[in-house]
C-alpha positions in Angstrom: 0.0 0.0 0.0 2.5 2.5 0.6 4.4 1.7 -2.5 1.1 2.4 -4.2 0.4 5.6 -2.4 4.4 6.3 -3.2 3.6 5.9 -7.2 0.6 7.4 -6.9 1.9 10.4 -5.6 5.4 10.6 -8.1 2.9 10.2 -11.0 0.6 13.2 -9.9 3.6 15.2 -9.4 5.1 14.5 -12.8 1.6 15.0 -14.4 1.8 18.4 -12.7 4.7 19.5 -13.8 4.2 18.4 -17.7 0.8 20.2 -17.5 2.7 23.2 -15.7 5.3 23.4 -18.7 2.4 23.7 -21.1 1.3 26.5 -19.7 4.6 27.9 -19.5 5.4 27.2 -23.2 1.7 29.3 -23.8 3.0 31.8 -21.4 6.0 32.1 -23.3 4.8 32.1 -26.6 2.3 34.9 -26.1 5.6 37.0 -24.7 7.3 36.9 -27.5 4.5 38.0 -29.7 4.0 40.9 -27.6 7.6 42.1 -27.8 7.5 41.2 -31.4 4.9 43.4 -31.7 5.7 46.3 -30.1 9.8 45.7 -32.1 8.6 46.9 -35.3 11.2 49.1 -35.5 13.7 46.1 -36.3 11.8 45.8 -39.7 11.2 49.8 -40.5 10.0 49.1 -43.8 7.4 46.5 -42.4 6.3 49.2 -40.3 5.9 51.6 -43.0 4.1 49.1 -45.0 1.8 48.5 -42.1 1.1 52.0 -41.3 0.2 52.5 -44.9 -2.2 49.1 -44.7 -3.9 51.1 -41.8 -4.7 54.1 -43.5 -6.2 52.6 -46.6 -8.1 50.4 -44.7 -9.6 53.0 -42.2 -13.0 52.7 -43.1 -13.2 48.9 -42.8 -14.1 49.2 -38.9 -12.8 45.4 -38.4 -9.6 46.0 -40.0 -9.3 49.2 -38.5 -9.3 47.2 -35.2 -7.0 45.1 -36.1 -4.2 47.9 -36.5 -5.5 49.8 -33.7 -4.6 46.7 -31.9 -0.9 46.6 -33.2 -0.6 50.5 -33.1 -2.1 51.2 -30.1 0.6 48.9 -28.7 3.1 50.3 -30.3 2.6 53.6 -28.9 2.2 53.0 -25.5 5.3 50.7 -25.3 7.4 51.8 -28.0 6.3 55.2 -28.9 9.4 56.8 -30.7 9.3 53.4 -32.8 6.1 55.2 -34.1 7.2 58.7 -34.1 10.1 57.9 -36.6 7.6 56.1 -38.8 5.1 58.7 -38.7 7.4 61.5 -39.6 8.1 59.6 -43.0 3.9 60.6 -43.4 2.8 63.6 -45.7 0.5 66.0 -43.7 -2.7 64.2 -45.1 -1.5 60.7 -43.9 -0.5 62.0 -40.6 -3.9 63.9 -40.0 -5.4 60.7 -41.1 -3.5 58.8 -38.5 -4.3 61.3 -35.6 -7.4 61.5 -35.9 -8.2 57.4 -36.7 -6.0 56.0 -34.2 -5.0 58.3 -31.7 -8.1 61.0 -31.1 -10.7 57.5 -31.1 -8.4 54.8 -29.7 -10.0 51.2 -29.6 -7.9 49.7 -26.6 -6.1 52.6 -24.5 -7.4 55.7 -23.3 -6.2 58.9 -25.7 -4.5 60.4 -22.5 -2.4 57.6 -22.2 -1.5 57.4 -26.2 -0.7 60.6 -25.9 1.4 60.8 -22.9 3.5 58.1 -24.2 4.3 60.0 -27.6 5.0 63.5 -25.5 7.5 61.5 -24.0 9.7 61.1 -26.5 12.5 63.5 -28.1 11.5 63.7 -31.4 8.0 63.8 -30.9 7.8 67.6 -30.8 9.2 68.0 -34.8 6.2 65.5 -36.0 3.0 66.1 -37.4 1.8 65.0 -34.5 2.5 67.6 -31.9 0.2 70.3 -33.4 
């Protein structure tokens, strides 16, 4: 009997631990897509490409969401990432931006947005300071 309880035991713990990797691996994996995410800057031309996949899609409310997602985190954790990008903008594209993504955010609060792009250096010479 006690060998049994002994098993019994060693087998729920290794049953834990395999299911707690799982969730570790999820854990993990979900990281990694956030930082990728909010890293655009490693790919500046993706980001470009992106931006300009948001703007012509602005009146499609679901995709709209869907860069509003990306962007929104973008901004809030790597806002000069999105200044640099946005300064490539003419004044049209730039307008557009402001006022589809940052003055009607999906996600975050506009106060916030905005306090994470005042905090940057070179958010003062964009488009997006007046």
């Amino acid at each position: 009997m006690k060998a049994f309880i002994t098993l019994f035991t060693w087998l729920s713990c290794i049953t834990m631990a395999l299911a707690n990797q799982d969730i570790n691996i999820q854990k993990l994996k979900l990281q990694k897509d956030f930082i990728t995410n909010i890293n655009q800057c490693s790919n500046p031309t993706q980001l470009d490409h992106f931006i300009q996949n948001a703007l012509d899609n602005v009146n499609n409310y679901e995709k709209r969401a869907q860069h509003a997602a990306l962007l929104e985190e973008l901004i809030k954790y790597n806002p000069a990432c999105f200044v640099a990008s946005v300064k490539k903008l003419d004044s049209k594209s730039c307008e557009k931006i402001e006022e589809t993504y940052l003055s009607e955010p999906f996600f975050y609060p506009r106060e916030d947005l905005r306090a994470s792009l005042s905090a940057t250096s070179n958010f003062k010479t964009s488009c997006l300071a007046s």
